[in-house]
OpenMM code with the backbone's topology and positions (N, CA, C; nanometers):
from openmm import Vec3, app, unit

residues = "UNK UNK UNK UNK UNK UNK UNK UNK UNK UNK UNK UNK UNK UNK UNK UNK UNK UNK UNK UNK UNK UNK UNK UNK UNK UNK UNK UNK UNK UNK UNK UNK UNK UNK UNK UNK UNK UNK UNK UNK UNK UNK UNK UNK UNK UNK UNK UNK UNK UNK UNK UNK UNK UNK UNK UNK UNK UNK UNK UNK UNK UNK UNK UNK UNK UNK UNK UNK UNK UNK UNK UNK UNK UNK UNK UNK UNK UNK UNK UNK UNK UNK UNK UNK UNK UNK UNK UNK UNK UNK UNK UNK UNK UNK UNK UNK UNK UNK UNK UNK UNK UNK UNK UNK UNK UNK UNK UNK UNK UNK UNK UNK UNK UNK UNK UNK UNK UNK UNK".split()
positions = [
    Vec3(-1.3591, 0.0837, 0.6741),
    Vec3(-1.3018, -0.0013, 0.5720),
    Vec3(-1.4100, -0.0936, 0.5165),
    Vec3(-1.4412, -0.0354, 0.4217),
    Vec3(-1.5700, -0.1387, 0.3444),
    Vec3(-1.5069, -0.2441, 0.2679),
    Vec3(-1.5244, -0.3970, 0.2250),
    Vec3(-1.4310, -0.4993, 0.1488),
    Vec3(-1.4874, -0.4428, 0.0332),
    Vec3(-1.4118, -0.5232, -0.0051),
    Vec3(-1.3942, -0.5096, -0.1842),
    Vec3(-1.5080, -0.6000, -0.2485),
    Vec3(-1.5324, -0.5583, -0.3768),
    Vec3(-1.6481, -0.6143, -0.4784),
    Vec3(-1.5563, -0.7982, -0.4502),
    Vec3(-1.6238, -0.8860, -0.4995),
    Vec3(-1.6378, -0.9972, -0.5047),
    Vec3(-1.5243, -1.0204, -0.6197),
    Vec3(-1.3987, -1.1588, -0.5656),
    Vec3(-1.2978, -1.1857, -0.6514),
    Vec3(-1.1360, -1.0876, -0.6591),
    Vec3(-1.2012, -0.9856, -0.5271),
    Vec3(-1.0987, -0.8562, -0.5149),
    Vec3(-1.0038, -0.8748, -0.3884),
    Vec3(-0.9149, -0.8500, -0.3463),
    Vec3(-0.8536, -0.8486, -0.2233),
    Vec3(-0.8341, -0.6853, -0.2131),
    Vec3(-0.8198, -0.5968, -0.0919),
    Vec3(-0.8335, -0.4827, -0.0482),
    Vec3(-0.7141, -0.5135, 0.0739),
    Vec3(-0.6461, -0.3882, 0.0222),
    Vec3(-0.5310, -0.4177, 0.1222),
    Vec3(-0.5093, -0.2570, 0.1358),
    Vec3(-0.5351, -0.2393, 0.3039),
    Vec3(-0.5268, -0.1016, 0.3506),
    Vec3(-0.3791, -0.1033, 0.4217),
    Vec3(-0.3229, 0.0335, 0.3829),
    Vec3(-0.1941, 0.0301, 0.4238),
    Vec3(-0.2083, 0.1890, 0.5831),
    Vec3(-0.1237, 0.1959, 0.6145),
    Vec3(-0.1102, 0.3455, 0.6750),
    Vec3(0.0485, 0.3434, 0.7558),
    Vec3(0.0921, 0.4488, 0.7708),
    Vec3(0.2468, 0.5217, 0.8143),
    Vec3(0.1883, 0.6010, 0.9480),
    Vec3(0.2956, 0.5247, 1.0430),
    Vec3(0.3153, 0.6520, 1.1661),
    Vec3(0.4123, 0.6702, 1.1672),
    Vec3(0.4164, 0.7987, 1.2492),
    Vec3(0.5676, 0.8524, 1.2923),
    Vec3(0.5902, 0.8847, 1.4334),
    Vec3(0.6539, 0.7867, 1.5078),
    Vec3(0.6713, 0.8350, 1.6693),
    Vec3(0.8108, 0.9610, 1.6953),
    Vec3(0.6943, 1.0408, 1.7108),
    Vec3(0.8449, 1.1637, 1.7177),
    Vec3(0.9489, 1.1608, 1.8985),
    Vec3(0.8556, 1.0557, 1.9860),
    Vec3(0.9130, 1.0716, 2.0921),
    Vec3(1.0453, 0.9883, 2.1242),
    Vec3(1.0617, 0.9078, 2.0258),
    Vec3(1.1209, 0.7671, 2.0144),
    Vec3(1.2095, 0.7747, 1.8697),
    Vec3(1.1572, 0.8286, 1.7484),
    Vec3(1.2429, 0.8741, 1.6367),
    Vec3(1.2557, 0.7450, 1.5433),
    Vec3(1.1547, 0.7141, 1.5876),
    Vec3(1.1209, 0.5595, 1.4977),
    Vec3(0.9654, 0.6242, 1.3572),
    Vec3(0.9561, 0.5364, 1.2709),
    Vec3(0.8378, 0.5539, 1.2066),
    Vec3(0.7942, 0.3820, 1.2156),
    Vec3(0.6524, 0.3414, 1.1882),
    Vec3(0.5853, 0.2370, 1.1661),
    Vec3(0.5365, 0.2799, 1.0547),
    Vec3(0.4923, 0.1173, 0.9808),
    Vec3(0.3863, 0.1221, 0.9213),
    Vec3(0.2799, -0.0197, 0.9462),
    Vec3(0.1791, -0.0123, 0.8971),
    Vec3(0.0508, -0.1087, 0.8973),
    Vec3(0.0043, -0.1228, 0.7950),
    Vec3(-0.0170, -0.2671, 0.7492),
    Vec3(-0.1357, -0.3182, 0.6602),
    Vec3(-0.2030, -0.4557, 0.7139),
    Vec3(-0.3315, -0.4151, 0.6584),
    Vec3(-0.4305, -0.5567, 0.6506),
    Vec3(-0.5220, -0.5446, 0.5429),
    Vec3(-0.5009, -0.6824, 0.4646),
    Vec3(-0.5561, -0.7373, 0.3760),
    Vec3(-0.7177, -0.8435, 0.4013),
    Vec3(-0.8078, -0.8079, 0.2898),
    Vec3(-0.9261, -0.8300, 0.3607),
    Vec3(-0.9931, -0.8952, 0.1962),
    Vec3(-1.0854, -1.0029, 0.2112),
    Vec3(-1.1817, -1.0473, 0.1429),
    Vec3(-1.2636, -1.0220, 0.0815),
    Vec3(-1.3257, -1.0280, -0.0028),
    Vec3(-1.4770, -0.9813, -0.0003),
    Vec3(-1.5841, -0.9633, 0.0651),
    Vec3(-1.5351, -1.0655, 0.1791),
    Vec3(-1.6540, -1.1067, 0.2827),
    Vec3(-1.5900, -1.0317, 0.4246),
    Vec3(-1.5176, -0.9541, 0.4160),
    Vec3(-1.4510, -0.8395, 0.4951),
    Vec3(-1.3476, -0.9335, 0.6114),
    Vec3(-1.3291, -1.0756, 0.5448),
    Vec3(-1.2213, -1.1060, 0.6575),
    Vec3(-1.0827, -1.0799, 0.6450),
    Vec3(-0.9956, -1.1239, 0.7450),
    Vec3(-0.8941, -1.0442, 0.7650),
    Vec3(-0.7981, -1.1855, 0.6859),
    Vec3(-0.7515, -1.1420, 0.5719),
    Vec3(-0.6615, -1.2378, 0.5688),
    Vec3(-0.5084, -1.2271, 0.5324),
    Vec3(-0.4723, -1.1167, 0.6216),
    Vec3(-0.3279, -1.1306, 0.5732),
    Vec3(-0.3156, -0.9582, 0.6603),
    Vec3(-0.1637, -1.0016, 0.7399),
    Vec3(-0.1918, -0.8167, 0.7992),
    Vec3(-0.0040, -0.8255, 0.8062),
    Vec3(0.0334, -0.6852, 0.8588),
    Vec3(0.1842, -0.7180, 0.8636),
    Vec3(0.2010, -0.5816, 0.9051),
    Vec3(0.3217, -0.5889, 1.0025),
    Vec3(0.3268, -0.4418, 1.0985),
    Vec3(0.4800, -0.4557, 1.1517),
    Vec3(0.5305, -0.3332, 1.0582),
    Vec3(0.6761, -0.2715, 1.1090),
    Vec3(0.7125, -0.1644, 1.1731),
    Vec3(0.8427, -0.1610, 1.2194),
    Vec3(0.8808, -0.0033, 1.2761),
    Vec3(1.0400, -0.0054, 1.2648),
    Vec3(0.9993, 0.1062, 1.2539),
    Vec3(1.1944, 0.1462, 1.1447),
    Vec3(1.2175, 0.2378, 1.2512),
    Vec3(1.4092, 0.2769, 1.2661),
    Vec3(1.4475, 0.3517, 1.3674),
    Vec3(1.5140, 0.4368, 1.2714),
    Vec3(1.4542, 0.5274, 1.2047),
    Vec3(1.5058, 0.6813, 1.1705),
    Vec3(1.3940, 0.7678, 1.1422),
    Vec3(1.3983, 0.8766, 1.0802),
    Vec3(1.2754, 0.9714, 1.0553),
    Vec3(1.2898, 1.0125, 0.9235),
    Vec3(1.1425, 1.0552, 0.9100),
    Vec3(1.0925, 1.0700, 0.7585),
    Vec3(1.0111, 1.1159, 0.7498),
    Vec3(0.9738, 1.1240, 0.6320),
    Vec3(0.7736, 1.2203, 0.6031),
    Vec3(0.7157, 1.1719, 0.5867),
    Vec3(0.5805, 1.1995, 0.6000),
    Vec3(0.4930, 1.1237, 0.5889),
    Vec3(0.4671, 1.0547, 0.4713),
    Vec3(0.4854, 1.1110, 0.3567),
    Vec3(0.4855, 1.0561, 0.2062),
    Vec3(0.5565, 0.9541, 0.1760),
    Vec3(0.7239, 0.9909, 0.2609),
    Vec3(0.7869, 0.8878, 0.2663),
    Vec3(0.7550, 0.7589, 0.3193),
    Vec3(0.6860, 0.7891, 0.4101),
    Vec3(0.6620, 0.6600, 0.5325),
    Vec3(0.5287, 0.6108, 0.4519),
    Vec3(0.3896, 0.6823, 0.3735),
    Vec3(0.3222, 0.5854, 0.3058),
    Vec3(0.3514, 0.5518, 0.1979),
    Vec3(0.4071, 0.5618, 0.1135),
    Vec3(0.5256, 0.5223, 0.0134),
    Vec3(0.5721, 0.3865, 0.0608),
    Vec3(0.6616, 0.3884, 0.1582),
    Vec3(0.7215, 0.2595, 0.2387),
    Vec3(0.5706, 0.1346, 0.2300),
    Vec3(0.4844, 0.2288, 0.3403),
    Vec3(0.4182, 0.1090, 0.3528),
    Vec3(0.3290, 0.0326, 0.2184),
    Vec3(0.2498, 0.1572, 0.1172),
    Vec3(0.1837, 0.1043, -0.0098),
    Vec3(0.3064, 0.0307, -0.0922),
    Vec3(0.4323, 0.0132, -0.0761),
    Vec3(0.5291, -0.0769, -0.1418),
    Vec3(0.5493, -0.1865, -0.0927),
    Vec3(0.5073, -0.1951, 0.0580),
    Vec3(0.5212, -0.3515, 0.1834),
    Vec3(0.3676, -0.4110, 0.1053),
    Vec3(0.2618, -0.3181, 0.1065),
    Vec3(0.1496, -0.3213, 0.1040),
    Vec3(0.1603, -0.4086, -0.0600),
    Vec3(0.1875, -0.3660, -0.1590),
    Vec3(0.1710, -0.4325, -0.2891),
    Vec3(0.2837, -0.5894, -0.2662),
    Vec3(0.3748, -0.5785, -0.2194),
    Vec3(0.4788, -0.7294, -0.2083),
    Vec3(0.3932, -0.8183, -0.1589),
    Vec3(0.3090, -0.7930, -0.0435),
    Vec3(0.2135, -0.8662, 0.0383),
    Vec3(0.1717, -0.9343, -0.0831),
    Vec3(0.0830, -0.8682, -0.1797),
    Vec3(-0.0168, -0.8804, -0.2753),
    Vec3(0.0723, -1.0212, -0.3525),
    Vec3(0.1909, -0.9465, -0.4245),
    Vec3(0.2856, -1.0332, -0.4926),
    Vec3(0.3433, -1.1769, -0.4160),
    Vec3(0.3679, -1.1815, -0.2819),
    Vec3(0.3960, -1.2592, -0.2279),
    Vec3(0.3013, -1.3983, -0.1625),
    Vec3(0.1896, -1.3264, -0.1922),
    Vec3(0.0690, -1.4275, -0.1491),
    Vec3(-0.0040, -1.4953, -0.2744),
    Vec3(0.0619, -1.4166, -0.4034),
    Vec3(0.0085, -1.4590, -0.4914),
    Vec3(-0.1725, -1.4183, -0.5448),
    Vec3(-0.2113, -1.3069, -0.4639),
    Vec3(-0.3425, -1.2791, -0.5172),
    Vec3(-0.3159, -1.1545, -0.6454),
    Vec3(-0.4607, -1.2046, -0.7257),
    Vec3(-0.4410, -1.1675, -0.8613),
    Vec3(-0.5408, -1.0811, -0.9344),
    Vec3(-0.6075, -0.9937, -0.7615),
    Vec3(-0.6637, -0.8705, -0.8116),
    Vec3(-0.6775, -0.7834, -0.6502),
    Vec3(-0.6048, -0.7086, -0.6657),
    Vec3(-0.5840, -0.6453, -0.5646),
    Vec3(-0.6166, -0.4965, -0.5613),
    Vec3(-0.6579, -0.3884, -0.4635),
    Vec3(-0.7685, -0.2759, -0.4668),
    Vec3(-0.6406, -0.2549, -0.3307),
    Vec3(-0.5986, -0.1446, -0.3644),
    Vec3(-0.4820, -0.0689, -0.2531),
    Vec3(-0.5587, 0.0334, -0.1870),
    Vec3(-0.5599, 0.0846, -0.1031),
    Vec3(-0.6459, 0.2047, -0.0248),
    Vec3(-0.5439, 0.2212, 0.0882),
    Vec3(-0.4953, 0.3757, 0.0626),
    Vec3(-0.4016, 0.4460, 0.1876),
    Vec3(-0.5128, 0.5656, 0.1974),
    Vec3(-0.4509, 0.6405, 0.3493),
    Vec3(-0.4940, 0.7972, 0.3444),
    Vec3(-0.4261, 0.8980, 0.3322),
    Vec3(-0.2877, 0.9027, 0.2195),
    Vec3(-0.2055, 1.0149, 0.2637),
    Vec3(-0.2746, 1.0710, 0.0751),
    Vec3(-0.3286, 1.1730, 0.1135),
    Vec3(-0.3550, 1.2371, -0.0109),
    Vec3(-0.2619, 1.2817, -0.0936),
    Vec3(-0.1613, 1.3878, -0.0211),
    Vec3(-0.0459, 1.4287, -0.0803),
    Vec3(0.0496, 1.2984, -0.1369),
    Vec3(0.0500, 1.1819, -0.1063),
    Vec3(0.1125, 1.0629, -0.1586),
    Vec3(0.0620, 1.0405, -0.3171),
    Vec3(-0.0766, 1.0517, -0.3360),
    Vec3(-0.1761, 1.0686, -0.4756),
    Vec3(-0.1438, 1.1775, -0.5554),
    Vec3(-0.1485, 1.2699, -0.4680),
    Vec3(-0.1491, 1.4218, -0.5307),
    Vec3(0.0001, 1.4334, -0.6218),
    Vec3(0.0742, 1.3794, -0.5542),
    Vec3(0.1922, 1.3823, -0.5767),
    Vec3(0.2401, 1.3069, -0.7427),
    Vec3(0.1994, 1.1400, -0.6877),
    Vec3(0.1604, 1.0711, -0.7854),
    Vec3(0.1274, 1.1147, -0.9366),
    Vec3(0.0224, 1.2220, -0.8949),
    Vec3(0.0094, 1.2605, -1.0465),
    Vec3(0.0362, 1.3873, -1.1605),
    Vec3(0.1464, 1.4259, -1.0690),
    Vec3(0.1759, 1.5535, -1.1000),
    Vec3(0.3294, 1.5385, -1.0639),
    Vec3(0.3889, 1.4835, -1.0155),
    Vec3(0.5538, 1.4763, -1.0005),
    Vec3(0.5882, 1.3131, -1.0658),
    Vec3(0.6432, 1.2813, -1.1944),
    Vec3(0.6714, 1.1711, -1.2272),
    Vec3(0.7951, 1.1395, -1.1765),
    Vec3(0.8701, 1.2591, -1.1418),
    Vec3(1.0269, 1.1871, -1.0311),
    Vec3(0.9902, 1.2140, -0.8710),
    Vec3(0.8830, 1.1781, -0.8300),
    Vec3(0.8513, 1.1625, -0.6839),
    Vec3(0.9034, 1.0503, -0.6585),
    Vec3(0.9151, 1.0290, -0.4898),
    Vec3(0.8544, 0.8842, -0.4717),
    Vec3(0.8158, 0.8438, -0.4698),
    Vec3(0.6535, 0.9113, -0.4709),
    Vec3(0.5391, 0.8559, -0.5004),
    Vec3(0.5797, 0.7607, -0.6543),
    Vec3(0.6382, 0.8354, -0.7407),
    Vec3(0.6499, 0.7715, -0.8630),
    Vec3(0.6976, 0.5776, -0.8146),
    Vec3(0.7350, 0.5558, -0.7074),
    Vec3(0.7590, 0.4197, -0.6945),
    Vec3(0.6072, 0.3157, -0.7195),
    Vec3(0.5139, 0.3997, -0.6660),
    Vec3(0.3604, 0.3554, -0.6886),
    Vec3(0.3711, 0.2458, -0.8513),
    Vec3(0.4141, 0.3576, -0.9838),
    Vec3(0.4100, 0.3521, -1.0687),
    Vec3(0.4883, 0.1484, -1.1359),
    Vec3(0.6108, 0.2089, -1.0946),
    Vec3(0.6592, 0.1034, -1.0729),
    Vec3(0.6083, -0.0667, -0.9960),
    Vec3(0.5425, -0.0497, -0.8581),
    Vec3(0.5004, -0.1097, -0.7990),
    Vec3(0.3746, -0.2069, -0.8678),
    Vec3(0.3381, -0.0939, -0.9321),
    Vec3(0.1972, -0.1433, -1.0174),
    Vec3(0.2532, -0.2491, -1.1294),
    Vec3(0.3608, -0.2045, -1.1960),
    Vec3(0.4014, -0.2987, -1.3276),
    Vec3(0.4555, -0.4277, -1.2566),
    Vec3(0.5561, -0.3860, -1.1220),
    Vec3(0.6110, -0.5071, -1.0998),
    Vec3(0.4840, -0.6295, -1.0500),
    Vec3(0.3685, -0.5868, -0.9904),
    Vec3(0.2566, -0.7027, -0.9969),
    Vec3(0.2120, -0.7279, -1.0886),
    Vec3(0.1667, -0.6582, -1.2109),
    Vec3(0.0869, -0.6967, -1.2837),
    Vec3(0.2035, -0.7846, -1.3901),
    Vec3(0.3273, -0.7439, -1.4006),
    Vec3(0.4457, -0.8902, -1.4481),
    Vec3(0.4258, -0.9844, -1.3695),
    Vec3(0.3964, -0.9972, -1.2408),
    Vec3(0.4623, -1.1130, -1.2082),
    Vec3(0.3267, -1.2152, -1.1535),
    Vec3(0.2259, -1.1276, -1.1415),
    Vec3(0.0776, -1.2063, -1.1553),
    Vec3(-0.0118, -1.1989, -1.2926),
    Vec3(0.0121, -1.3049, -1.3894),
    Vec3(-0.0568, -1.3031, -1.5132),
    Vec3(-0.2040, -1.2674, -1.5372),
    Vec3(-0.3065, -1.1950, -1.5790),
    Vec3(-0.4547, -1.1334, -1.5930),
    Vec3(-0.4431, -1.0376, -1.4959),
    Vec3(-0.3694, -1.0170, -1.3898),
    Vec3(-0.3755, -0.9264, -1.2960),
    Vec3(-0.5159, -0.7898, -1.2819),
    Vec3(-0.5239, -0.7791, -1.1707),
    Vec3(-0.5650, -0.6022, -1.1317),
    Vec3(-0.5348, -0.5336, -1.0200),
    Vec3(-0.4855, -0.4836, -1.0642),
    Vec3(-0.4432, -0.3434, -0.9590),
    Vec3(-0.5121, -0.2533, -0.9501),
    Vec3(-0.5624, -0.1486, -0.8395),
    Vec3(-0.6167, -0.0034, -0.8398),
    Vec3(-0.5660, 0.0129, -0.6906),
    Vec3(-0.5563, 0.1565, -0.7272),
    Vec3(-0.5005, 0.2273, -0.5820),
    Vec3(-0.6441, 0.3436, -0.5802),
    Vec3(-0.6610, 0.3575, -0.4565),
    Vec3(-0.7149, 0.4269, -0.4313),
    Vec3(-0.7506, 0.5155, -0.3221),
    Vec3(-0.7365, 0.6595, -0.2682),
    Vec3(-0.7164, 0.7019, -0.1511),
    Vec3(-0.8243, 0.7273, -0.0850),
    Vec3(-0.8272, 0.6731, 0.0341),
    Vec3(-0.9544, 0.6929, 0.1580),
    Vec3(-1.0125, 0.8023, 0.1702),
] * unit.nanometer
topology = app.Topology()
chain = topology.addChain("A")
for resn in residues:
    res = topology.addResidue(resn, chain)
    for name in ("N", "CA", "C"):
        topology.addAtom(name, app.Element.getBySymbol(name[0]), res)
């Protein structure tokens, strides 16, 4: 996890799935320029899902963070490729929530930046 250019916040998200237990998690931590940790947040849900689903979940916890802390240039980085892939070739995915996610920050933080980008 390399930080972000200077004035950026970088907020890495990722989805597990415990198949022994029938729960999924997810994880994020938010990081500086200067690669500190400033902001992290870690759930676990009791049903099952896919993986797309589950990074979906978390890059949507992952952008509120953004909205909720009030930072006003933010650099998203997951690793589910098929979550991207998806993104840009299925506009009624769930990935398509990405889409959404993006407008609802950049309304509600004025000059805003957003970029997503996959690991």
């Amino acid at each position: 996890m390399s930080p972000p250019e200077t004035g950026f916040i970088k907020i890495n998200y990722d989805g597990a799935i415990f198949l022994e237990t029938s729960e999924v998690g997810i994880g994020i931590v938010a990081r500086d320029s200067n690669g500190s940790c400033i902001g992290w947040l870690s759930k676990r849900f009791c049903f099952n899902a896919t993986p797309e689903i589950i990074e979906t979940i978390a890059a949507r916890e992952a952008v509120l963070l953004g909205i909720r802390r009030g930072w006003q240039k933010i650099v998203l980085e997951g690793d589910c490729s098929n979550l991207f892939y998806k993104q840009e070739t299925e506009s009624g995915s769930l990935s398509h929530w990405l889409y959404h996610l993006r407008h609802q920050f950049l309304c509600s933080t004025h000059g805003s930046v957003f970029t997503i980008f996959n690991s």
